[in-house]
C-alpha positions in Angstrom: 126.5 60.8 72.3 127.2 64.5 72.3 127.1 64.5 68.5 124.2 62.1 68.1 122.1 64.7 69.9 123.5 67.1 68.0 123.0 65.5 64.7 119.0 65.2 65.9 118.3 68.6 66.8 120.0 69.6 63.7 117.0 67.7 61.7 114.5 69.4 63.5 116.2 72.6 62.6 116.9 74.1 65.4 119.7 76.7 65.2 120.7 77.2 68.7 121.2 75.3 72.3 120.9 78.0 75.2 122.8 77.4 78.5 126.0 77.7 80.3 129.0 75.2 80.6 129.9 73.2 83.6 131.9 69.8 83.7 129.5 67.5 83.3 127.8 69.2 80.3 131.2 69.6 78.6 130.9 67.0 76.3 127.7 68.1 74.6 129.5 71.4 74.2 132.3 69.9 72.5 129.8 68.4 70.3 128.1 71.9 69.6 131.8 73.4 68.9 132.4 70.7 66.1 129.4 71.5 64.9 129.2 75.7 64.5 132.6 75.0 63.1 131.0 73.7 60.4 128.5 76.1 60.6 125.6 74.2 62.1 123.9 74.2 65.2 125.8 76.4 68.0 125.7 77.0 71.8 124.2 80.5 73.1 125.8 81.9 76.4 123.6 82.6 78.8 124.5 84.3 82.2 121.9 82.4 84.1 120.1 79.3 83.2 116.4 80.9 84.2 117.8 83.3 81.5 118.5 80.3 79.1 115.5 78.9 79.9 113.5 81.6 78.9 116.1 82.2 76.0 114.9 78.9 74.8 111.2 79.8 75.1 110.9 83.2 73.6 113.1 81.3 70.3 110.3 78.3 69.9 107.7 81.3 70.4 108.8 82.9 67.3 109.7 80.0 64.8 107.3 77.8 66.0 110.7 75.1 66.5 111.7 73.0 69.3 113.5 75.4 71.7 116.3 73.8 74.1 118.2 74.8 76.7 120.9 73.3 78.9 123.1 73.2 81.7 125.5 71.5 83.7 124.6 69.2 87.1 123.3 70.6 90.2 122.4 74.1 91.0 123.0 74.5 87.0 119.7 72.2 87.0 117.9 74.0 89.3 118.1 77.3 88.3 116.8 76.1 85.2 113.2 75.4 86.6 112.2 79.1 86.7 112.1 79.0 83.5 110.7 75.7 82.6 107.9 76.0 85.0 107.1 79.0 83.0 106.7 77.2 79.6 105.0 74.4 81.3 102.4 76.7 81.9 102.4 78.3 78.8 102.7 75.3 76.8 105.9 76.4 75.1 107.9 73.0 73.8 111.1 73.0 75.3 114.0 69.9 75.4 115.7 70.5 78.5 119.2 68.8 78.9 121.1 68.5 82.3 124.1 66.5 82.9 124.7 64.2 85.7 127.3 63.0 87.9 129.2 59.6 85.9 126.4 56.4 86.7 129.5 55.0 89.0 129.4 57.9 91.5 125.6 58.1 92.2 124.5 57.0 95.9 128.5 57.8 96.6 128.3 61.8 98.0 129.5 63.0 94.5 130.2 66.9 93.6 126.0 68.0 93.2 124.8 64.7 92.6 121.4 64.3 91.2 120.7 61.3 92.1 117.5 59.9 95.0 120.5 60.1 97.5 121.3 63.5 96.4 119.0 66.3 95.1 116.9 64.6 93.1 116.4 66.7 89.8 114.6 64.3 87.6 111.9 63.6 90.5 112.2 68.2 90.6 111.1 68.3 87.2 108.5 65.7 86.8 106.3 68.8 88.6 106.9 71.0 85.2 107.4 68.9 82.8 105.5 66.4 80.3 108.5 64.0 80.4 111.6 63.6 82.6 113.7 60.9 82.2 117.6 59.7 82.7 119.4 58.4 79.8 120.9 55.5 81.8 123.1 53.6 78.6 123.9 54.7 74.9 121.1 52.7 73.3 118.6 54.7 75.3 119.2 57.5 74.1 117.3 58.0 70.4 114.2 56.4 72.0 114.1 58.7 74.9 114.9 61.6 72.8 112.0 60.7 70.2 109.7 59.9 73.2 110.2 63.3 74.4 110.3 65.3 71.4 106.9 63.8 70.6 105.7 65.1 73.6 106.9 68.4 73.4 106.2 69.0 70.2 102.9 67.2 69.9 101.0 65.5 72.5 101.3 67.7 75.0 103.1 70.8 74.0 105.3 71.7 76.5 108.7 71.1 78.0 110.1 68.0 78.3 113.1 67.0 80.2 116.5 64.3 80.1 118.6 63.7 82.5 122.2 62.8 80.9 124.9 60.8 83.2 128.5 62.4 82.0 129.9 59.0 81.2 126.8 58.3 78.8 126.8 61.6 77.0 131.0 61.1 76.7 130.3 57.5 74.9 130.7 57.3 71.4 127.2 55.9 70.3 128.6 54.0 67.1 125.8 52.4 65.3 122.8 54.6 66.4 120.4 55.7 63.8 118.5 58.5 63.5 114.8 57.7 63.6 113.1 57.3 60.1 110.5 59.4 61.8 112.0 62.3 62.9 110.7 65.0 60.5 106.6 63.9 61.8 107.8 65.4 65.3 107.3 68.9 64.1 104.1 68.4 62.1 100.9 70.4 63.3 97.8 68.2 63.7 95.0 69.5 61.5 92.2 66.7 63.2 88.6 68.2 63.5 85.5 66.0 64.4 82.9 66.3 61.9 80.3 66.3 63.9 81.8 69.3 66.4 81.6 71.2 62.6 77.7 70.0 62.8 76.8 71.0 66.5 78.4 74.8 66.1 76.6 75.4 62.9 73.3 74.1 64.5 74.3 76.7 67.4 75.3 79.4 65.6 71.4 78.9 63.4 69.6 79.2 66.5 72.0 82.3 68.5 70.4 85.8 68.0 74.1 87.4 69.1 77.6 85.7 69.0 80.7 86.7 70.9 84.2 85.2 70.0 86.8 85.2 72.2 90.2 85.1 70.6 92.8 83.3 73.2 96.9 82.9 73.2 96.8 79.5 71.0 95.0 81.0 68.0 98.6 81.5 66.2 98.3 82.0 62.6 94.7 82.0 62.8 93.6 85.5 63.2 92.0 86.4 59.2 90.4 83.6 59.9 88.4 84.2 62.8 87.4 87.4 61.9 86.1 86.3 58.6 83.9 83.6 60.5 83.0 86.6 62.9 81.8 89.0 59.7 80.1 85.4 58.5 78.3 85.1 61.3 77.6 88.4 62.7 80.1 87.4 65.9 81.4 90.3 67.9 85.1 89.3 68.6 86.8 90.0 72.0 90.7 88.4 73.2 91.9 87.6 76.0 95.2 89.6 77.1 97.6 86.7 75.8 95.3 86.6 72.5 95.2 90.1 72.3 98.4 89.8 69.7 96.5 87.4 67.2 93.6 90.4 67.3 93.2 92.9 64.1 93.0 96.0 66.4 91.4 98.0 63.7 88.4 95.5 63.1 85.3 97.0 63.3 83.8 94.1 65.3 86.9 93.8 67.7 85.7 95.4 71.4 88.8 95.4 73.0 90.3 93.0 76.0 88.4 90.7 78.4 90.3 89.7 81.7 92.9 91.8 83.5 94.2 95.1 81.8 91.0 95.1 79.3 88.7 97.4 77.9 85.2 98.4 79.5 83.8 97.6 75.8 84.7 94.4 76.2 83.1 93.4 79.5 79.9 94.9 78.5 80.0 92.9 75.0 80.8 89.3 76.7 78.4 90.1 79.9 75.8 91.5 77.9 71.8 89.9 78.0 71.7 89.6 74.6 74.8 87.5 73.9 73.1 83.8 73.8 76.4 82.0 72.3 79.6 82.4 73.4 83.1 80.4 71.7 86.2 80.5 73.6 89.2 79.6 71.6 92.9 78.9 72.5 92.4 80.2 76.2 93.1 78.3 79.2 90.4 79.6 81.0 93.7 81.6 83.6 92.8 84.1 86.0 94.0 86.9 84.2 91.5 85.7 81.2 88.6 86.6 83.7 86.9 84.1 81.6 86.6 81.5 84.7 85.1 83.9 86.7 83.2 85.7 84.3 80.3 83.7 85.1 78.0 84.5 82.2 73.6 84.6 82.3 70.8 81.8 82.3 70.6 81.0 78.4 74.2 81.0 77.3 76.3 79.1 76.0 79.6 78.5 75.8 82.2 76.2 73.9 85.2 75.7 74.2 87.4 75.0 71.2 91.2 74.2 72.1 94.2 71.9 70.5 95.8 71.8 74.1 93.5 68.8 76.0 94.8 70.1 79.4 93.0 73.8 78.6 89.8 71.9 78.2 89.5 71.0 81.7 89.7 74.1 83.0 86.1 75.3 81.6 83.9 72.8 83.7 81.3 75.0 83.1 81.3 74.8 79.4 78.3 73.7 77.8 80.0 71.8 74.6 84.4 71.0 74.6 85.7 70.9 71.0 89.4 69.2 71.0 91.1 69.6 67.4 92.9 72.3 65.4 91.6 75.4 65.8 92.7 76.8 62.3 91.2 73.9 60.6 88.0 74.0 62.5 87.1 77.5 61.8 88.2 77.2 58.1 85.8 74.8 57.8 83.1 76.9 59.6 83.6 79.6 57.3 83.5 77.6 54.1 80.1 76.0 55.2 79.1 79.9 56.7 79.8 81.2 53.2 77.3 78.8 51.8 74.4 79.6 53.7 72.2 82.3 54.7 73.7 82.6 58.2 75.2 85.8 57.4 71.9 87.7 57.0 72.3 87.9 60.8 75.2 90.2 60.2 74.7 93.5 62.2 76.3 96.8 62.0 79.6 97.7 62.8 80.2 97.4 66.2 82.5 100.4 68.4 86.3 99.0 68.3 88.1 99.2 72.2 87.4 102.3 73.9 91.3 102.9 74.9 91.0 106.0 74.7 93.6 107.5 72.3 95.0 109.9 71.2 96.7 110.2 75.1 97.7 113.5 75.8 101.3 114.5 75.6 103.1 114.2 79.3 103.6 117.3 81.1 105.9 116.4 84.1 107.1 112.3 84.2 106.5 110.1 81.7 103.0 109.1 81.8 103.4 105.0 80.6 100.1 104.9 78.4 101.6 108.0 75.9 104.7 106.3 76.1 103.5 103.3 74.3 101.3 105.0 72.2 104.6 106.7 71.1 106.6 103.8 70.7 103.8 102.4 68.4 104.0 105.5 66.8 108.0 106.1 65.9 108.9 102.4 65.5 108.4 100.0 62.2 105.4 98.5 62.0 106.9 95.1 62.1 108.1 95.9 65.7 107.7 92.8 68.1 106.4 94.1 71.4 107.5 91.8 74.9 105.8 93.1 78.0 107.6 91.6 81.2 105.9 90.8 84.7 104.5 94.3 85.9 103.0 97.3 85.5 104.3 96.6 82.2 101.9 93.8 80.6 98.9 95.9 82.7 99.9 99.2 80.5 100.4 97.8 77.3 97.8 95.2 78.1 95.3 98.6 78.0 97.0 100.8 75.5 99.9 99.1 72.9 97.6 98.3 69.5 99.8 96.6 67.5 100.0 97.1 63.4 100.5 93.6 62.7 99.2 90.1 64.3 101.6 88.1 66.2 103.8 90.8 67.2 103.4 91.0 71.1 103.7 88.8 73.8 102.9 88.9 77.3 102.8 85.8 79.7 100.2 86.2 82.5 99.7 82.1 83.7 103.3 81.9 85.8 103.9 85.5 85.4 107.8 85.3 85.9 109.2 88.6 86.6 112.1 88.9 84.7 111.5 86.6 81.9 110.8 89.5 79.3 114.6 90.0 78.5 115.5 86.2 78.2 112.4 85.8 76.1 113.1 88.9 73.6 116.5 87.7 73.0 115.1 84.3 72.2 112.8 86.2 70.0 115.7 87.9 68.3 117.4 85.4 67.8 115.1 83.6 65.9 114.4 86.4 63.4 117.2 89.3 63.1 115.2 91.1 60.4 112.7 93.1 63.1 113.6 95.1 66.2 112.3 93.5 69.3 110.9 96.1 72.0 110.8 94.8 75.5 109.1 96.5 77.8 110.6 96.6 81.7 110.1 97.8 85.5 113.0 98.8 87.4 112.3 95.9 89.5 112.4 92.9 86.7 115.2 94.8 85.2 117.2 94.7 88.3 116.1 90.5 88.3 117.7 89.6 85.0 118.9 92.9 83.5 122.5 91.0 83.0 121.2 89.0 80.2 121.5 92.4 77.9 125.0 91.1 77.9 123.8 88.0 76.0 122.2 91.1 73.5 125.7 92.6 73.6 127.6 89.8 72.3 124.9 88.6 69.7 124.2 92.0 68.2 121.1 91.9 68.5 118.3 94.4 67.4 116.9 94.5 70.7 115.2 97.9 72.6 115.0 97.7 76.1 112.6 100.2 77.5 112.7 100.9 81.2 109.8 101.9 82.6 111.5 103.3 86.0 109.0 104.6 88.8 111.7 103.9 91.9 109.7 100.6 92.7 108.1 97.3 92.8 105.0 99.7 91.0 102.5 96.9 90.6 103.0 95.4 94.4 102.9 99.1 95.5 99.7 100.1 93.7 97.8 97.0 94.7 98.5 97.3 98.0 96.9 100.8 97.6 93.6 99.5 95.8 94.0 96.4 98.7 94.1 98.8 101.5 97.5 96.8 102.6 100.6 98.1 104.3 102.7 99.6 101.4 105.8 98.0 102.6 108.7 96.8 100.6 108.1 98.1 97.3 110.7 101.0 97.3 113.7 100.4 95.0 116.9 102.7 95.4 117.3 105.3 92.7 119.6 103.3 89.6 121.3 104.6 86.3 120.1 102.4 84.3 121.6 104.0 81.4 125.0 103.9 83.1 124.3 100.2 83.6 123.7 99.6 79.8 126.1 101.2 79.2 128.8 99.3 81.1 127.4 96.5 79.9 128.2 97.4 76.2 124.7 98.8 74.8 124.0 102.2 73.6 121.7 104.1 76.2 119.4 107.0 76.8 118.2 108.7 80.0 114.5 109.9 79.0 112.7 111.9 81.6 110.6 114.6 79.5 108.2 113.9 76.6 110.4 116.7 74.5 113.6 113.8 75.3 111.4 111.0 74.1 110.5 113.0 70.9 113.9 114.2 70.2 115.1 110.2 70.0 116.2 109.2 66.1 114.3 106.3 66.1 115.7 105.2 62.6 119.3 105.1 63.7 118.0 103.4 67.0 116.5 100.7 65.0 119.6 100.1 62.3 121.6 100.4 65.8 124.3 97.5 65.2 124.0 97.3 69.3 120.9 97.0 71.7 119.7 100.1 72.9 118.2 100.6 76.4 115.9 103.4 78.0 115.3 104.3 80.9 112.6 106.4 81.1 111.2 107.9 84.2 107.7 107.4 84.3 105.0 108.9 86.5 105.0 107.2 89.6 101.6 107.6 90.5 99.6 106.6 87.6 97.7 103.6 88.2 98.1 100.9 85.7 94.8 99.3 84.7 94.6 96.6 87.6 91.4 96.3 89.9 90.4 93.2 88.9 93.6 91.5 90.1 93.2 93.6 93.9 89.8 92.5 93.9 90.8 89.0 93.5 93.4 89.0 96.4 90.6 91.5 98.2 88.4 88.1 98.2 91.0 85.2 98.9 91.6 87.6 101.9 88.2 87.5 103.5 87.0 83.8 102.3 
């Protein structure tokens, strides 16, 4: 059965299976060693499945394929869900493979069991996945697979998950057939409702000022919206996660609505004048701001998703559009460029007030030049990752990236520590590009050992440290809180040393004159991953009072 699932994955083209070995698992990686043998799919090493996991994600992030990930039974399984829950939330498809003890042995005490008398994984990841079965006999198994690859891929989007009893995935599986299917899985739907084409157009006819707001699931659509904007005279905001499908440089881009954003944006979405507001490919998070953004008397809003679940979480919208979201502003802008709509057009509008040029650092490292540096020296094909911390808040603010699609932040579970699993992943789906992921001390510390995975792989990966001696975005919001500032103090750690030991080339960078002395070229043709650990101004606030006034009010409700 090992090479029957094999043999499937290998038609949806995926390259790699991430995970680590155990028993029970063993004969799906005997499977995946008779296949890279003969150079097809092959297993990545993780050093902890959370790591795989998010291995798995951040590789179906950038080629759009099925990611999977692995492991063997028990705590294998459960250190897995991290990871999944994580692409649950963001929608991510993932296949998900953990072994079980042999059928015979459940209900019988047998080594981690994952049975109802045991821990009970499949009923564990029901709560984070779209589809979580066991694979109970041979003949089960190209349904299942098909039922769940559907799901991931395109009902739901999101991870899906099978349960594999040793003995079954050890069986030989003669006579099963691929399904005739099988290529469909992968296919994008490009359904729009004629008559949500109708009702936006009659919308947009009677709006005086139109505000887009560009949100994580607009991949690949980005020239596109902003030529509907310059149709229809739209001023265009993003949410952080849709801040990398924005064209920075647009003159009717205002910057960032939601956590980490830009003054210009919030006065451009709040503003009296704005009567029509379209949302599209946000799920409406907390760190959008767009739930409790709350609008005026005399706007309206749509909603436009191809993820059904995000549609429920804008109650308040006036109008829910369901259906691709390339196709249904393609179509908007071929009708827009045949009528008079346009003469609304207005003038340029201000791009993002972010302030830059920042001023060269003086003492520490002062995190917005930093980034504003790194955009600077490195290609501009860079892929930016910002992990769980004052990290995604800085570069939320400040890093304007050249091209569209070419950062990624995750803000609905927030994982700390999932940055370095998911720039591997990235990397390992395309080699051709360096891969920047940004880090605190503190998420370094959390998964830091997966630069090994880096190591091995030779990847182009830069891991950027930004080190302030702590926890920096618990410690500064319990300053803006007015909270206890306890247990946010880290102990001083080489992290350059670490990298080091680990098998990466490193760099200790505490001056501006250290950053600027760095050969960036060399760093990016590096045959190894680089890490630096830059000490950064402890006491610069990352852009984050929206988030301490929302604990601020959940603390006196």
């Amino acid at each position: 059965m090992g090479d029957y699932l094999v043999h499937f994955l290998e038609n949806l083209g995926v390259e790699y299976v991430f995970g680590i070995p155990g028993g029970t698992i063993e004969p799906l990686y005997n499977a995946m060693a008779r296949s890279a043998r003969r150079n097809g799919l092959r297993p990545v090493l993780a050093r902890h499945e959370s790591g795989a996991a998010f291995m798995a994600a951040g590789y179906a992030r950038e080629t759009g394929k099925l990611g999977v990930c692995c492991s063997t039974s028990g705590p294998g399984a459960t250190n897995l869900l991290t990871g999944v829950a994580s692409a649950f939330v963001d929608h991510t498809p993932l296949l998900v493979l953990t072994a079980e003890t042999p059928l015979p042995d459940l209900g019988r005490s047998a080594f981690q069991e994952s049975s109802r008398t045991g821990v009970d994984m499949i009923s564990m990841f029901q709560s984070c996945t779209h589809y979580a079965s066991r694979v109970s006999h041979p003949r089960q198994l190209p349904a299942k697979l098909f039922a769940a690859t559907l799901r991931a891929m395109r009902l739901r989007r999101g991870p899906v998950h099978l349960s594999l009893p040793s003995d079954v995935l050890s069986s030989a599986g003669k006579g099963l057939q691929l399904p005739a299917g099988i290529q469909s899985l992968q296919w994008v739907s490009e359904a729009v409702d004629d008559r949500d084409v109708e009702f936006i157009l009659k919308c947009l006819g009677r709006a005086r000022k139109v505000v887009l707001v560009i949100g994580k699931d607009c991949r690949g659509c980005s020239e596109t919206l902003f030529r509907f904007a310059e149709l229809c005279g739209a001023q265009v905001v993003a949410t952080p996660e849709g801040k990398t499908w924005a064209l920075h440089n647009h003159p009717r881009f205002h910057g960032i609505f939601g956590f980490g954003g830009h003054e210009s944006a919030h006065r451009t979405l709040l503003s009296e004048g704005a009567d029509l507001v379209i949302c599209a490919g946000t799920a409406f998070h907390e760190f959008d701001g767009l739930g409790k953004a709350g609008g005026h008397s005399g706007q309206t809003l749509i909603h436009v998703d191809e993820i059904s679940d995000h549609l429920c979480f804008s109650p308040g919208a006036d109008f829910h559009v369901y259906g691709s979201i390339r196709r249904l502003f393609h179509l908007l802008t071929t009708r827009l460029s045949m009528q008079s709509v346009a003469s609304r057009k207005e003038s340029s509008a201000p791009t993002a007030s972010v302030d830059l040029p920042i001023k060269e650092s003086s003492g520490r490292i002062y995190p917005p030049w930093l980034i504003q540096e790194l955009v600077r020296e490195l290609p501009a094909k860079t892929r930016f990752v910002a992990d769980t911390g004052n990290s995604f808040a800085w570069s939320t603010h400040f890093l304007k990236p050249e091209r569209t699609g070419n950062y990624r932040v995750e803000m609905g579970f927030g994982s700390m520590g999932w940055g370095m699993g998911t720039a591997i992943g990235m990397a390992m789906g395309d080699r051709s590009t360096p891969v920047v992921c940004l880090h605190g001390d503190g998420s370094m510390l959390m998964n830091g050992q997966e630069l090994t995975v880096a190591v091995s792989e030779r990847l182009p990966l830069i891991t950027v440290v930004l080190n302030d001696g702590s926890l920096g975005m618990v410690r500064h919001g319990q300053k803006l809180a007015g909270a206890e500032e306890v247990c946010c103090d880290l102990p001083a750690v080489d992290f350059a040393m670490l990298a080091r030991s680990l098998g990466a080339e490193a760099f200790t960078i505490r001056t501006a004159k250290e950053l600027k002395e760095l050969d960036w070229p060399s760093l990016c043709r590096s045959s190894l991953p680089v890490l630096l650990d830059v000490h950064v101004d402890a006491e610069a606030c990352p852009p984050m009072k929206q988030r301490s006034a929302t604990l601020n009010f959940q603390k006196t409700a």
